[in-house]
C-alpha positions in Angstrom: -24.6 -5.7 0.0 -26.7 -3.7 2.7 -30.4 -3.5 2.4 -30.7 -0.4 4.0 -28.4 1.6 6.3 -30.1 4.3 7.9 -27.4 6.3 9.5 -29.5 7.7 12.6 -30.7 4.0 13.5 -30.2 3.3 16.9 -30.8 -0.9 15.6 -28.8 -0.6 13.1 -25.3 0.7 15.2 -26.1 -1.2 17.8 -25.9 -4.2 15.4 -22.3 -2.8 14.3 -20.7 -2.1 17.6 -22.0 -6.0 18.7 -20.6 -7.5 15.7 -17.3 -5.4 16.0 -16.7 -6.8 19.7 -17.3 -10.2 18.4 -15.7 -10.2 15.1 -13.0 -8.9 17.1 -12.9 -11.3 19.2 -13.6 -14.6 17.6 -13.2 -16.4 14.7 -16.1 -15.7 12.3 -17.7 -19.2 12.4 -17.2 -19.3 16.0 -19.7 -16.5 16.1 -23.6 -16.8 15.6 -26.2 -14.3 14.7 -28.0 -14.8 17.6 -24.7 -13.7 20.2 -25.0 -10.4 17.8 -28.8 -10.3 18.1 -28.2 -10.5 22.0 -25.6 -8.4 22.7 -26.9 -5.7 20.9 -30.6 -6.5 22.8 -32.3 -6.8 19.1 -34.2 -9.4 17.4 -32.1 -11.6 15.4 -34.5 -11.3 12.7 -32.7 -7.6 12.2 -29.6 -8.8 11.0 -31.5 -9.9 8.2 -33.3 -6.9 7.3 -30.4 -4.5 7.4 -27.7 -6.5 5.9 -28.9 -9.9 4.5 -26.9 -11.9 6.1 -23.8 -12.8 8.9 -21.5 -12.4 6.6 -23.1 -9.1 5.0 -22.8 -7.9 8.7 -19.1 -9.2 8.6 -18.4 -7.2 5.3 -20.2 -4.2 6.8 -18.0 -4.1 9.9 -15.0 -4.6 7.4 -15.8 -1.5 5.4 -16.3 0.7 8.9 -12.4 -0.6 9.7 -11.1 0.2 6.4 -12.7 3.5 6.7 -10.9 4.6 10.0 -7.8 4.0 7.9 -9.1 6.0 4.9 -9.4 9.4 7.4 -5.4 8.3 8.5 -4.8 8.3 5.0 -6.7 11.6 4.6 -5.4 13.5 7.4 -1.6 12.7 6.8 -1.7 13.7 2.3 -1.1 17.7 2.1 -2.6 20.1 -0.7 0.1 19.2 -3.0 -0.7 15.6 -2.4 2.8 15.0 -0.7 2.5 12.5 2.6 3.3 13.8 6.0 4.9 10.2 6.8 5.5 11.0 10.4 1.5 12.3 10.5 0.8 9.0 9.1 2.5 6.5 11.0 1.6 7.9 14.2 -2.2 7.9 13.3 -2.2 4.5 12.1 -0.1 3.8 15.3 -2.6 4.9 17.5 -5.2 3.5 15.7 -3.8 0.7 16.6 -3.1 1.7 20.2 -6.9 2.3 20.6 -8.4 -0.5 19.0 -5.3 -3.2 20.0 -7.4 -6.1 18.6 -8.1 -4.3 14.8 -4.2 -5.2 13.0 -4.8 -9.0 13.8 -8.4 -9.0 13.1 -7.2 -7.6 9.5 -4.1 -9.9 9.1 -6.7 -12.7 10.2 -8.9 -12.3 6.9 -6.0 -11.6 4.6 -4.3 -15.2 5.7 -7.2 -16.9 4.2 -7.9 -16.6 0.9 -11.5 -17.2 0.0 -12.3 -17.2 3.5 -15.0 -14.9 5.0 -14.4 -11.3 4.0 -11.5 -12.2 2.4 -12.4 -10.5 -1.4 -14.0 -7.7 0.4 -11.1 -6.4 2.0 -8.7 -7.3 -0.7 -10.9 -5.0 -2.7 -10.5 -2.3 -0.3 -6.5 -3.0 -0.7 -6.4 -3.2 -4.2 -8.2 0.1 -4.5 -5.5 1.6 -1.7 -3.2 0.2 -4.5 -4.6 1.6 -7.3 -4.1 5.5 -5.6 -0.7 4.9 -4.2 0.3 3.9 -7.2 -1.3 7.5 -8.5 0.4 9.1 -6.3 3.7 7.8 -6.0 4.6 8.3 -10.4 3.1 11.6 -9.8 5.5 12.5 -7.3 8.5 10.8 -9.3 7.2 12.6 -12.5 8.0 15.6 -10.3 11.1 14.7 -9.2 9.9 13.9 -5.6 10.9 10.3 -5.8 13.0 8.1 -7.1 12.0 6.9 -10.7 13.5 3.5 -10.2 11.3 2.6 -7.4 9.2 0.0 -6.9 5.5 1.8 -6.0 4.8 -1.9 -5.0 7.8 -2.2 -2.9 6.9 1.6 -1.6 3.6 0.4 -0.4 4.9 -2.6 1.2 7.0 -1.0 2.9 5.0 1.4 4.6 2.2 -1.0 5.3 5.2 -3.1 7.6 6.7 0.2 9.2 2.7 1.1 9.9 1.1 -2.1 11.3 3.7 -4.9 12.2 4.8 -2.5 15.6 1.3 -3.0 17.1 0.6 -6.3 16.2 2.9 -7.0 18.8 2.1 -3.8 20.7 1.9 -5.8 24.0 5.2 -7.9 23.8 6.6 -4.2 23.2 4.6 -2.7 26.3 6.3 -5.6 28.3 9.6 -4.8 26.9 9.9 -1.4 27.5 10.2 -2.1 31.2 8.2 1.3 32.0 8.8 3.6 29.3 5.9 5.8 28.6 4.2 4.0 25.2 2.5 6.9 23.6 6.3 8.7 23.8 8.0 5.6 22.4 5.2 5.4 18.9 6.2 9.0 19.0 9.8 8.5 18.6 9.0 5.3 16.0 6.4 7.6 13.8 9.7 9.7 13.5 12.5 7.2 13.0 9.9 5.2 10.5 9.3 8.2 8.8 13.2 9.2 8.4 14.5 6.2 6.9 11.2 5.9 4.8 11.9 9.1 3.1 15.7 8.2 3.0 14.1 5.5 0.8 12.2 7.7 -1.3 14.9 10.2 -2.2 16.3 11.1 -5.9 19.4 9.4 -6.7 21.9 12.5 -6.5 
């Protein structure tokens, strides 16, 4: 839990953004509070003020992550609380794009249960559950869906179609012998989006 969190403290995001690159970037007992403390020029002494602990800091960072995913979310669910699906895979795909070492950071905590930040996260997930789950038998009370799906298997689903593409975003870069990237998410937002909604569709 975070002591205090101002949110125009210069300490306090400079703490964030350090233990983001790190995080990031190593393993979390590979990482020390001091690297943080220096990166982000601040007395280690700071960490503990503002969140407790390293792995308060580490659960912090976790919520900022989940976050970004929250406004994807957000962004892609219409008035009617239908889902753009093409809006939403290409924002998570260039979230992705953008932050290329965020998908196995994420994958990384969820391989280890009880590891650091492992519960966090999962409670993060289980709350993403929880809504799509919402959503989806509102939309099949509607009609919208098929009744005889799986919201399990729905959300599954979509979190493969969404993430598993950039976690091996530069094996595809090298692939694609030249193709323009940003043109080739475009085109996989789309087909990812097709078939999903070929999924979702009544039974006629």
């Amino acid at each position: 839990m975070i002591k205090n969190s101002p949110v125009n403290d210069e300490v306090y995001q400079r703490l964030l953004d350090a233990a983001c690159d790190l995080f990031l970037d190593y393993d979390f007992s590979k990482v020390t509070t001091r690297q943080i403390a220096q990166r982000a020029n601040v007395n280690s002494a700071m960490i503990k003020y503002y969140f407790k602990s390293k792995l308060g800091l580490f659960e912090e960072v976790i919520r900022l992550q989940h976050e970004i995913f929250n406004s994807a979310i957000a962004q892609a669910v219409n008035s009617d609380y239908s889902v753009n699906y093409q809006k939403l895979f290409r924002r998570c795909f260039e979230i992705f794009k953008t932050q290329p070492k965020l998908a196995p950071f994420l994958v990384k905590i969820l391989v280890y249960k009880d590891g650091p930040g492992y519960h966090k996260l999962k409670g993060y997930m289980d709350e993403g559950q929880h809504l799509a789950h919402a959503m989806i038998k509102d939309s099949q009370a509607k009609g919208l869906i098929n009744p005889a799906l799986d919201p399990d298997v729905l959300r599954v689903v979509s979190m493969s179609l969404s993430t598993y593409p950039l976690l091996i975003q530069s094996l595809l870069r090298d692939q694609l012998e030249g193709k323009d990237f940003d043109s080739f998410l475009d085109n996989l937002a789309l087909f990812s989006a097709n078939i999903y909604q070929q999924g979702l569709a009544p039974a006629k």
